[in-house]
N, C-alpha and C positions, 0 to 999 in steps of 0.2 A: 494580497494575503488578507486574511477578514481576521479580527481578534475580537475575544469573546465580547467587548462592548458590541461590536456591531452584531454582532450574530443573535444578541440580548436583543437590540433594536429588530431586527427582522424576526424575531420567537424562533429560532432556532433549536434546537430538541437533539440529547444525547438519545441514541438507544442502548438498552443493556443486553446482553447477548450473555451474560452470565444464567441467565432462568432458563435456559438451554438443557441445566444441569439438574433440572428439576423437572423427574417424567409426567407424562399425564397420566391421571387426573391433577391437577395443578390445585384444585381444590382441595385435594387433601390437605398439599404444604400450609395451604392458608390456613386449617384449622389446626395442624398443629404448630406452626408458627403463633398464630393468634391466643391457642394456647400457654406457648410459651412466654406471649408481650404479658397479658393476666399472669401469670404466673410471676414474671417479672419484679410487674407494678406492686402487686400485694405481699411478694415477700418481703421485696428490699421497703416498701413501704412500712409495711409489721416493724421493720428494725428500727426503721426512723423511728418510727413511733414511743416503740418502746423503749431506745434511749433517750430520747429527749424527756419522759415525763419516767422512767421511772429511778427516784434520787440513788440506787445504789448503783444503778451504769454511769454515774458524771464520773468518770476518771477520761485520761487521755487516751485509753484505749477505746473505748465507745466512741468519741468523740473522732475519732480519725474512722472508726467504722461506720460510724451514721455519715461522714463525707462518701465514702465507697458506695454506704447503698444509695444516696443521689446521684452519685456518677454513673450509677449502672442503670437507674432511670432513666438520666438522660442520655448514655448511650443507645440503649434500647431504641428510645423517642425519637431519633437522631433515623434510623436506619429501617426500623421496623414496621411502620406505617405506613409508607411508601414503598417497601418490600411487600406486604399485604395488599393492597392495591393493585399493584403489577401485577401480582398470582390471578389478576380474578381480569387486568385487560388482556384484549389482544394482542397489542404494540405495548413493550414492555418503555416507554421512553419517560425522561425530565427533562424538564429546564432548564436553560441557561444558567437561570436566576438560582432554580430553587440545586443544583448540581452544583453553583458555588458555594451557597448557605448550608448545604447536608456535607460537603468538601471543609469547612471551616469548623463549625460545631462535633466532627469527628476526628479532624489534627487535633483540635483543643482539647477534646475530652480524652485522647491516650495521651497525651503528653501530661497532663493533668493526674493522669492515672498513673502512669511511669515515677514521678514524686511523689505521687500518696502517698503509694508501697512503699517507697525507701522511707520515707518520715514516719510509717508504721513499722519497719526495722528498726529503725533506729529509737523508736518508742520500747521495742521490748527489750533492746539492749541494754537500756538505762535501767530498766526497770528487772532485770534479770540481777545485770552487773555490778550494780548500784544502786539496789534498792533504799539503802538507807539514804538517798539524796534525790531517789525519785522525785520527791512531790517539790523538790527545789528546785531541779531541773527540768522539768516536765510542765513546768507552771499554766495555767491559763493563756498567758498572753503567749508563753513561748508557742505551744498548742495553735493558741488561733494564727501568731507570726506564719508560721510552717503551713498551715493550710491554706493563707492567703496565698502566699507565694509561690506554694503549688499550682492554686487555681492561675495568678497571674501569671505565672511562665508558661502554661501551657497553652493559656490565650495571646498571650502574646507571639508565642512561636508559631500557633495558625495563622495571626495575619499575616507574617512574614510566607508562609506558603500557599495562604490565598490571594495574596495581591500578585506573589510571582505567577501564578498557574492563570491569573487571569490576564495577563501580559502576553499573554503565548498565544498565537495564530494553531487554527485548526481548517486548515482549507484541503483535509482530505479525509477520511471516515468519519463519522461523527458517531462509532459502535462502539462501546466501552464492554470491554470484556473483564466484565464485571457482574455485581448485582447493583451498587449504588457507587458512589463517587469518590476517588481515593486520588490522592498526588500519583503513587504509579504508575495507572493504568489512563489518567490525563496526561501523562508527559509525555505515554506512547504514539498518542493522538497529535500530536507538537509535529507540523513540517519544517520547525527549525531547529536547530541545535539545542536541545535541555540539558549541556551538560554543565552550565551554571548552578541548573535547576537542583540536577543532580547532587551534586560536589556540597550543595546546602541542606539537602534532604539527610546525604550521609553521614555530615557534619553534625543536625539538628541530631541525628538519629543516636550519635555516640554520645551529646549531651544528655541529651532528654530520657536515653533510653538504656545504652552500656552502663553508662556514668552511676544511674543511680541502683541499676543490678548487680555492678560490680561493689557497692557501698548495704545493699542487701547480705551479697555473699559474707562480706568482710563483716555485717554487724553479728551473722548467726555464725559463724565462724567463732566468734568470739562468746557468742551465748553457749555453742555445745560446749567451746572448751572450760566455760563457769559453772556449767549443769555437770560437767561430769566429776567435778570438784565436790558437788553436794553427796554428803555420805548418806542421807535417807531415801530408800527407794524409793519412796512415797511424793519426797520433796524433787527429786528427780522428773518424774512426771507428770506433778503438777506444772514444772516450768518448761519441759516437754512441749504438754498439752497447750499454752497459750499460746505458742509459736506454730502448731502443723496447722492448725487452720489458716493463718497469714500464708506460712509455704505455701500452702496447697495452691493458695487463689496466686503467689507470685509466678509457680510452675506454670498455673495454667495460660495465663495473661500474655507472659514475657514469652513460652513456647512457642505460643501462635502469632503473638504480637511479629518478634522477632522472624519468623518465618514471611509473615507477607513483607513487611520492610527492608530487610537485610540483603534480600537476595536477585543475583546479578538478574536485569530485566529480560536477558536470553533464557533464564530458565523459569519464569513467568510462564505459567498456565492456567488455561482459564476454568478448569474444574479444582486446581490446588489454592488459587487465588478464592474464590468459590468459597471453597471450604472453610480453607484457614478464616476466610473475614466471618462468615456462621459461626465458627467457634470461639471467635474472642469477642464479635459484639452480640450475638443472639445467646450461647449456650453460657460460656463464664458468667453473663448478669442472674442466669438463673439459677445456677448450680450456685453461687455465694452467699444466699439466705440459708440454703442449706448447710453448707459449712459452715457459717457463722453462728446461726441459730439452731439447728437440729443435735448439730454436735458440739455445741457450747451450754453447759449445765446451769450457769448463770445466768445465761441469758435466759432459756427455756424456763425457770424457774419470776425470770423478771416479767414475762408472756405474761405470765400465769396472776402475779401482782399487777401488772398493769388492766389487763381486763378480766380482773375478779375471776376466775378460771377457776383457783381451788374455792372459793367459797360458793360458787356455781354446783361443780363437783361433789362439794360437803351436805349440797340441801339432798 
């Protein structure tokens, strides 16, 4: 049996068989794929930008948003580059190497991503429920604590699944029915037993992933029932308003997320698999500038102060 060290040492090469799902001309995908990495790059960037320099987004809630639009960066970065590339070879194949390193930087950054969102629940909740004790509780350090350790669990939970997935012998297909490299669709590839592999995937999955959805539900659970408490229509929708955009992006995330992870590997297919990975690492990173910024008043307004916009406008 050959395990992925040796198969490293001979340059061994996944192929993908997911671009199957993608008709010709293939060129087209690449341009609007590569439209959608620019679209990307410059929205979630716009956001960086503009919370970090402009003084009326330093709350806890930009600060957990300017983590999201990096994380959609580099999930994007992670997947998309090498997805465009592939559109334009012949042999859709990677590396050893580079199938373990786009396999690690992709467990990390959903898991990563799975604790944002609940740390940005649990931000509105305080700030809904408890507003007079926000800025006590919500503090800087608590803020940066919470983001650390988002980041940290979620790096740490990929090594644990990239040192197992590289443990595992592949001495029969080397076709991932896929577009890029994921624990499921490597474990299918495994002529040995993966049900260790398994039993830890499902495990990680209900930590990393139930745990802090179900901690979601339960924080807006607890915000509608404080919103429906407020007697001014007005005051109603403002607190409304700063939660649908968070929903939006957890719908979308956890939907698909959930869908390629959860589900039994007999009902694995390779245009659903496909799909679902398109819509939570290629479409979500770019539909969330939108939400955040297009449909956020404050922000649009901070656009505008951060690069001179209305006094552009005013000459």
């Amino acid at each position: 049996m050959e395990h992925i060290g040796n198969q490293t040492a001979e340059g061994r090469e996944f192929v993908f068989l997911g671009y199957s799902n993608f008709p010709d001309p293939q060129a087209l995908f690449f341009i609007l794929f590569l439209t959608m990495y620019i679209t990307t790059l410059l929205g979630n960037g716009l956001i960086l930008t503009t919370t970090w320099l402009d003084v009326g987004l330093q709350t806890p809630m930009y600060f957990f948003i300017r983590h999201l639009s990096f994380l959609n960066i580099c999930y994007t970065s992670v997947t998309l580059p090498h997805l465009l590339k592939n559109l334009l070879a012949e042999t859709k194949t990677i590396s050893i190497q580079g199938c373990l390193a786009q396999l690690y930087f992709l467990v990390a950054f959903v898991g990563v991503e799975c604790l944002l969102l609940a740390t940005m629940a649990y931000d509105r909740y305080i700030a809904i429920c408890y507003p007079l004790s926000y800025g006590v509780i919500m503090n800087s350090k608590v803020c940066s604590g919470m983001a650390v350790a988002s980041w940290g669990c979620g790096f740490l939970n990929s090594i644990l699944h990239t040192v197992m997935t590289a443990q595992l012998p592949f001495c029969a297909s080397h076709s991932l029915e896929h577009i890029f490299c994921d624990v499921p669709q490597l474990l299918k590839l495994s002529c040995v037993d993966t049900f260790p592999n398994q039993m830890i995937l499902l495990a990680v999955t209900m930590i990393l992933g139930i745990s802090p959805f179900f901690c979601i539900m339960v924080s807006y659970a607890h915000i509608v029932m404080a919103v429906l408490k407020i007697r001014s229509t007005q005051g109603r929708h403002k607190a409304f308003s700063t939660c649908t955009s968070h929903l939006t992006v957890v719908t979308l995330f956890y939907a698909t997320c959930m869908f390629n992870y959860n589900r039994p590997s007999s009902s694995h297919s390779l245009f659903m698999d496909t799909l679902a990975s398109v819509l939570y690492c290629v479409v979500t990173p770019v539909l969330n500038p939108i939400i955040y910024c297009l449909r956020n008043k404050e922000m649009k307004k901070a656009v505008r102060r951060v690069f001179n916009l209305e006094r552009a406008s005013s000459i």
